[in-house]
C-alpha positions as CSV (number, residue, x, y, z in Angstrom):
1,X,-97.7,-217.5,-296.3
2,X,-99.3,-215.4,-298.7
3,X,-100.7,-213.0,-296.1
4,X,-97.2,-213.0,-294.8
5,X,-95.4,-212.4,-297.5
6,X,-98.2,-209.2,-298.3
7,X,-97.4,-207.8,-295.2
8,X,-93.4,-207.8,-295.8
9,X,-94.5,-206.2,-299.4
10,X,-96.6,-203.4,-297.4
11,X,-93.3,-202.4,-294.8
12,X,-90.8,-202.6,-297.7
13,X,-93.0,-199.9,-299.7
14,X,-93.8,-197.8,-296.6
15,X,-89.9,-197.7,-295.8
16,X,-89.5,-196.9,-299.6
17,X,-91.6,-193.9,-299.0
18,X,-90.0,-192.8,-295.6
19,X,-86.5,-193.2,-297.3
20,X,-88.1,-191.0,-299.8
21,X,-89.5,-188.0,-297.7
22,X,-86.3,-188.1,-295.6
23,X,-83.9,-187.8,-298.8
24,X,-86.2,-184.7,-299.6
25,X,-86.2,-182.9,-296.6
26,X,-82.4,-183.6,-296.4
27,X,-82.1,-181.6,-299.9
28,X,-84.1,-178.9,-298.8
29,X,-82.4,-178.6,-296.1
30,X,-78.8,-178.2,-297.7
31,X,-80.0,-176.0,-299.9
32,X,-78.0,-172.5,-299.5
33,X,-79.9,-169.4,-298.6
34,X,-78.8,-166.2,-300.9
35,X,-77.0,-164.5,-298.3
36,X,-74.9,-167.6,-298.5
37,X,-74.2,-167.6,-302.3
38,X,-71.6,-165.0,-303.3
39,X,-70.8,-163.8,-306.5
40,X,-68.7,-160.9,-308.1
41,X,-70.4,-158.9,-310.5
42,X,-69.6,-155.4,-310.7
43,X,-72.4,-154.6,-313.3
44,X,-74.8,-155.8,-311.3
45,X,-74.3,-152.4,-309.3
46,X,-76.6,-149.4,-310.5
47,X,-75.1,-146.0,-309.1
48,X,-77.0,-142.9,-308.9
49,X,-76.7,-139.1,-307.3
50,X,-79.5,-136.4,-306.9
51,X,-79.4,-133.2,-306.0
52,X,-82.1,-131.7,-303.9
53,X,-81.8,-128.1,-305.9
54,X,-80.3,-127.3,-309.3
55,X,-80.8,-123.4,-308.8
56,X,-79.6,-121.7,-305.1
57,X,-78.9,-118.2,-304.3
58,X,-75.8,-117.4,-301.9
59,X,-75.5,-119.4,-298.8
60,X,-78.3,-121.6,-299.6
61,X,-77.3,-125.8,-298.9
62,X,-77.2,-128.4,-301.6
63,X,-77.6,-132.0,-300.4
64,X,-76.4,-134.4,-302.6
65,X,-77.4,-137.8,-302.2
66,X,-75.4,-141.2,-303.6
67,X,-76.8,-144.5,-303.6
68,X,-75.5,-147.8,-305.2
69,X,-77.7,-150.6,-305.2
70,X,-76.9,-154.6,-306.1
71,X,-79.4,-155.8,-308.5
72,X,-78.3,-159.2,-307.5
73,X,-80.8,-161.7,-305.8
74,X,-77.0,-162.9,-304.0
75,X,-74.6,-161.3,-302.0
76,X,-72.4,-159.6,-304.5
77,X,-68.4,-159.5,-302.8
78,X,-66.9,-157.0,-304.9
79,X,-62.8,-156.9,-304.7
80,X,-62.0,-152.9,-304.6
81,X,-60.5,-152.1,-308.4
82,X,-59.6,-148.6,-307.9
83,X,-61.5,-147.8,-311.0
84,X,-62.3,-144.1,-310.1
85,X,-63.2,-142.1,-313.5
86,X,-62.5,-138.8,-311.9
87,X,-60.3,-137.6,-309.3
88,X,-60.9,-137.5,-305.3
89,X,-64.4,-138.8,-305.5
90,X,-65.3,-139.4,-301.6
91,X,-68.4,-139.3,-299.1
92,X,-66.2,-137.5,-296.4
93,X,-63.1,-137.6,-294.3
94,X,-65.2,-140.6,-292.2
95,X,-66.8,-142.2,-295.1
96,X,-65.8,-145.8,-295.4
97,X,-68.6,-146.6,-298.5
98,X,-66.9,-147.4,-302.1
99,X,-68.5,-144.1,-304.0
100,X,-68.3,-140.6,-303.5
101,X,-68.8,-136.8,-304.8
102,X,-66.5,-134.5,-306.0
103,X,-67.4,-130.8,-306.8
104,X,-66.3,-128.6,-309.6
105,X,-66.5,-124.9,-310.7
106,X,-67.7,-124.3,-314.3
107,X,-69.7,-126.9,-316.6
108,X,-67.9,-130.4,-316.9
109,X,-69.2,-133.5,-319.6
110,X,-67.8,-136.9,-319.1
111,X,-65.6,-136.3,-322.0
112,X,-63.7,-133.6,-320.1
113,X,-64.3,-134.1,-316.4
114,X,-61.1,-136.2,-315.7
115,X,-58.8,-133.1,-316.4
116,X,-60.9,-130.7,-314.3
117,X,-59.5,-129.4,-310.7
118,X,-62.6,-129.9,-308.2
119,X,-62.7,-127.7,-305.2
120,X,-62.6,-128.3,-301.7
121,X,-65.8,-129.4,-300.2
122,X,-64.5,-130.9,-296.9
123,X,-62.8,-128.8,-293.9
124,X,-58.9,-128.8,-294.0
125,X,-57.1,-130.5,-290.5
126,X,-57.1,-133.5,-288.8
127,X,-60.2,-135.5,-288.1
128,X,-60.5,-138.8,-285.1
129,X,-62.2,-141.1,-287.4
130,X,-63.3,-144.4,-285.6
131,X,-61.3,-147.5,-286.5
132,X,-62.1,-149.3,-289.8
133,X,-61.5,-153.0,-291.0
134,X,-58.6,-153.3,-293.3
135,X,-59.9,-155.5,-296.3
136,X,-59.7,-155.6,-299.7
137,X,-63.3,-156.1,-301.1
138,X,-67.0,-155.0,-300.3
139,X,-70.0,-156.8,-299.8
140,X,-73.3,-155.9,-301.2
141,X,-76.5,-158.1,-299.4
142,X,-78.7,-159.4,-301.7
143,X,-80.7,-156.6,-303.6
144,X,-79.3,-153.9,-301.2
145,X,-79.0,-150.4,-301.5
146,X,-76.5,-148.1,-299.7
147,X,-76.8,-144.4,-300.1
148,X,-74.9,-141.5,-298.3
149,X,-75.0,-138.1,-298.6
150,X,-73.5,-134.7,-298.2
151,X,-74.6,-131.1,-297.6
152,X,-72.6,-128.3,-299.8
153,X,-72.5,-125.1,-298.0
154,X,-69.1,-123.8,-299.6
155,X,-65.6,-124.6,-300.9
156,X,-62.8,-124.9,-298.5
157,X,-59.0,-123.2,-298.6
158,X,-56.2,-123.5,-296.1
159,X,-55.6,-121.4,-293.4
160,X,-57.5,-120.0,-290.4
161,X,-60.5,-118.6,-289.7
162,X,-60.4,-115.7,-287.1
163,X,-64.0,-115.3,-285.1
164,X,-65.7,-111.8,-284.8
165,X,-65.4,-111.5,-280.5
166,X,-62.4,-114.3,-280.3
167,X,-61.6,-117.6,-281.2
168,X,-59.9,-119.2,-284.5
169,X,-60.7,-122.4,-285.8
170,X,-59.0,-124.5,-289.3
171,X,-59.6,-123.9,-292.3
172,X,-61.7,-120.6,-294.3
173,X,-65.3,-121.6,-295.8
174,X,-66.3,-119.4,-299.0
175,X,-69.7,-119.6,-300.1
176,X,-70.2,-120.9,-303.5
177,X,-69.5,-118.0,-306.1
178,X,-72.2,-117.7,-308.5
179,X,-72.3,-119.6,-311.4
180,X,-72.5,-123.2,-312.8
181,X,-71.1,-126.2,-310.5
182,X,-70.8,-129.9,-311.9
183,X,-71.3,-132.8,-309.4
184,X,-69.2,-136.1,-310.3
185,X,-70.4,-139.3,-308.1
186,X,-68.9,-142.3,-308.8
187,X,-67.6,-145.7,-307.1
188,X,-64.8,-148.0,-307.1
189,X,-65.8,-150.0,-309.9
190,X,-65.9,-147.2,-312.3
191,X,-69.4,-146.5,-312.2
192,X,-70.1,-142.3,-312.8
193,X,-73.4,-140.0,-313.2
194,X,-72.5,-136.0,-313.8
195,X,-75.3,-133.2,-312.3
196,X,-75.5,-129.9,-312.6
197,X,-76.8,-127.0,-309.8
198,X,-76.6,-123.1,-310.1
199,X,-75.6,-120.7,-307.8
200,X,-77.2,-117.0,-307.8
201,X,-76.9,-114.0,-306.0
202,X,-73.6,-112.3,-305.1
203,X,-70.6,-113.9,-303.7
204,X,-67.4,-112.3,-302.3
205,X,-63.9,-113.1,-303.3
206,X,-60.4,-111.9,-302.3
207,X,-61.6,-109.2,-299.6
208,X,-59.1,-107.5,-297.8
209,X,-58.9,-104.3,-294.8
210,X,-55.9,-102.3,-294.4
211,X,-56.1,-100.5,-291.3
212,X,-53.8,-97.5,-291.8
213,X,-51.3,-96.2,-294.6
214,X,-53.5,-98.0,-297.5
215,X,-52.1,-95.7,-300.0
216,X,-56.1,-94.5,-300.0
217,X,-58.0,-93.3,-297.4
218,X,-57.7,-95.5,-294.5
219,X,-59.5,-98.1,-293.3
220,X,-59.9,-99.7,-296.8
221,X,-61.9,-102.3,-297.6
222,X,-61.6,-103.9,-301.3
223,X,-62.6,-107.3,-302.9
224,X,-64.3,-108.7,-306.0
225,X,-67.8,-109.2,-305.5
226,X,-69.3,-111.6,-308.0
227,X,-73.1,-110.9,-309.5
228,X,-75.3,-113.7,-310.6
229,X,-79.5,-112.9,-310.6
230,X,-82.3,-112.7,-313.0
231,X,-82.2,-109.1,-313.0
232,X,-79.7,-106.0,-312.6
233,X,-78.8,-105.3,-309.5
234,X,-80.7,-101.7,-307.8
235,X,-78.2,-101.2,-304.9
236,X,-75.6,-102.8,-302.5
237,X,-75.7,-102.2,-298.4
238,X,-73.4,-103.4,-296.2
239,X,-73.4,-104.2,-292.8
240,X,-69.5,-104.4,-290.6
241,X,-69.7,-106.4,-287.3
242,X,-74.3,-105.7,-287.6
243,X,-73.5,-101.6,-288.3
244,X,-75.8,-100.6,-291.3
245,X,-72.5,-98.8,-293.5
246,X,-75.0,-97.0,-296.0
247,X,-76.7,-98.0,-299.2
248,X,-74.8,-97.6,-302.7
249,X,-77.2,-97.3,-305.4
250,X,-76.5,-98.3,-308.9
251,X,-78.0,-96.8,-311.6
252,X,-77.6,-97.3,-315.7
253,X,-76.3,-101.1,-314.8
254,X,-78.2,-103.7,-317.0
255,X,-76.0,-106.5,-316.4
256,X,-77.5,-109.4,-314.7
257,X,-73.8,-111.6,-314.2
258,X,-70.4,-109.9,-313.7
259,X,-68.2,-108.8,-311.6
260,X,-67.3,-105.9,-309.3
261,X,-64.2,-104.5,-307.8
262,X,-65.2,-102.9,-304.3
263,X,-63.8,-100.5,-303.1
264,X,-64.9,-98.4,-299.8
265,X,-64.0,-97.7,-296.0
266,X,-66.4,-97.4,-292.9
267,X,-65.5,-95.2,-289.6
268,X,-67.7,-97.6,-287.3
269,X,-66.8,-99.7,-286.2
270,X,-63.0,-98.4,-285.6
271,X,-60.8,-100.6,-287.4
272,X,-57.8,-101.9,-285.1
273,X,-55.4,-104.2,-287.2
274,X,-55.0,-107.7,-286.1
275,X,-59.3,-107.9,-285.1
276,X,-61.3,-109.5,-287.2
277,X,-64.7,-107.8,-288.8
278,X,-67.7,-109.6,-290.1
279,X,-69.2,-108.4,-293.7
280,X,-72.1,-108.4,-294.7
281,X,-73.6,-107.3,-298.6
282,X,-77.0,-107.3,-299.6
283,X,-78.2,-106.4,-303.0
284,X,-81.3,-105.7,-304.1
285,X,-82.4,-106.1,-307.7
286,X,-84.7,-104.5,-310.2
287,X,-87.2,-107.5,-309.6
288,X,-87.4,-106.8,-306.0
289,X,-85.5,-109.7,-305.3
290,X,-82.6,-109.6,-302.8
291,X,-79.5,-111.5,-301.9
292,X,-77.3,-111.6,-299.5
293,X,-73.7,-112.6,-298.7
294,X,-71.3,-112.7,-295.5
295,X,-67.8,-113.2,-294.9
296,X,-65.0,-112.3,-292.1
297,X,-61.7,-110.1,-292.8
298,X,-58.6,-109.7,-290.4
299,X,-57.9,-106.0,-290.8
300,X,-53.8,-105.9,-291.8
């Protein structure tokens, strides 16, 4: 009996044990994984923009790169809040991420950069964007970061662009005038970082070409052209449609940033109105170092 009643002692502690193991296993295995557990936590998010140059020269390309990262070890479902601190902030026409840039001439802080006017960084018209799921909230993955970014070449104005040889396409590209430019990135949940790039070299604005009866001698060509370097400039050539027009020196000038009103014609090519002529400047300054600028006019 004794032995017996051992041996029922044994199995009731061995199935104590089992019962044991299998409860733990059991809680291991209904524990949830982080992608499971959600949370919303807006300040978990750490926003941030670079600029791969803070000083260009005319025509050069600024990429500027946006990234917001969850800090969460959880998936962080963030309802959209509209909380943009400055106006039309976006990654593109495309874009479906909660951030974006937004470009502006001259040198914002935060304390001033809701009541600036940015400039038009994206191409006018209509674009086939693929479909996009309607919702009302994004999700962040556990400690992840999502960066975009875009390449600044120019501003952007209505209208159309007419090609040197044929062709017309939407919308007229100016290169950045010289000068300071502020960069705003921010996201949905009112998250913000201001940067700063430079712009040197010369830059066109407002060019025009009247074919015939100018009031001057015809063709006339006239525009602002913009000066930005780190010395004066030492002369100006121009090229119309590749034809080398002559170089203008410029002597007694020790301005390094102003601005010019041109003013000159050219014989060849022959200027028909209606066709379209490409410019094309280059300065070269009392350094040695050069710049160069292009843009197309529609003689009139």
């Amino acid at each position: 009996m004794e032995a017996s009643g051992r041996r029922t002692k044994r199995r009731l502690v061995v199935l104590i044990i089992l019962a044991g193991v299998v409860v733990a296993v059991v809680g291991l295995l209904v524990v949830p994984s982080p992608y499971q557990l959600s949370i919303a936590a807006p300040g978990a998010l750490t926003l941030s923009g670079s600029l791969n140059s803070t000083l260009v020269m005319q025509n050069q390309t600024v990429r500027v790169t946006v990234t917001d990262r969850n800090g969460l070890p959880l998936v962080n479902e963030l309802p959209f809040s509209g909380d943009w601190r400055a106006k039309n902030l976006s990654m593109g026409p495309c874009s479906s991420v909660p951030f974006g840039i937004a470009v502006y001439f001259g040198r914002y802080t935060m304390g001033n950069i809701s009541s600036a006017t940015s400039v038009e960084i994206y191409a006018p018209g209509g674009y086939f964007c693929p479909l996009m799921r309607v919702t009302n909230s994004f999700r962040f993955e556990p400690f992840q970061s999502m960066a975009e970014y875009v390449d600044l070449r120019g501003y952007w104005t209505q209208g159309l662009t007419t090609h040197p040889g044929g062709g017309v396409s939407e919308g007229v590209l100016h290169p950045f005038l010289p000068g300071i430019y502020t960069v705003t990135a921010g996201d949905e949940w009112g998250h913000i970082q201001i940067a700063y790039f430079e712009v040197r070299g010369i830059g066109l604005q407002d060019f025009s070409l009247c074919s015939s009866n100018c009031g001057y001698p015809s063709p006339y060509l006239s525009g602002l052209i913009y000066f930005d370097a780190a010395a004066p400039v030492k002369s100006l050539q121009l090229f119309v449609n590749g034809t080398d027009q002559g170089v203008d020196v410029w002597s007694g000038n020790y301005l390094t940033r102003f601005a010019e009103w041109y003013k000159g014609g050219f014989q060849n090519p022959a200027v028909v109105k209606g066709d379209a002529y490409a410019l094309r400047f280059v300065a070269i300054f009392q350094d040695n170092s050069t710049a160069t600028v292009a843009t197309t006019v529609v003689a009139g």
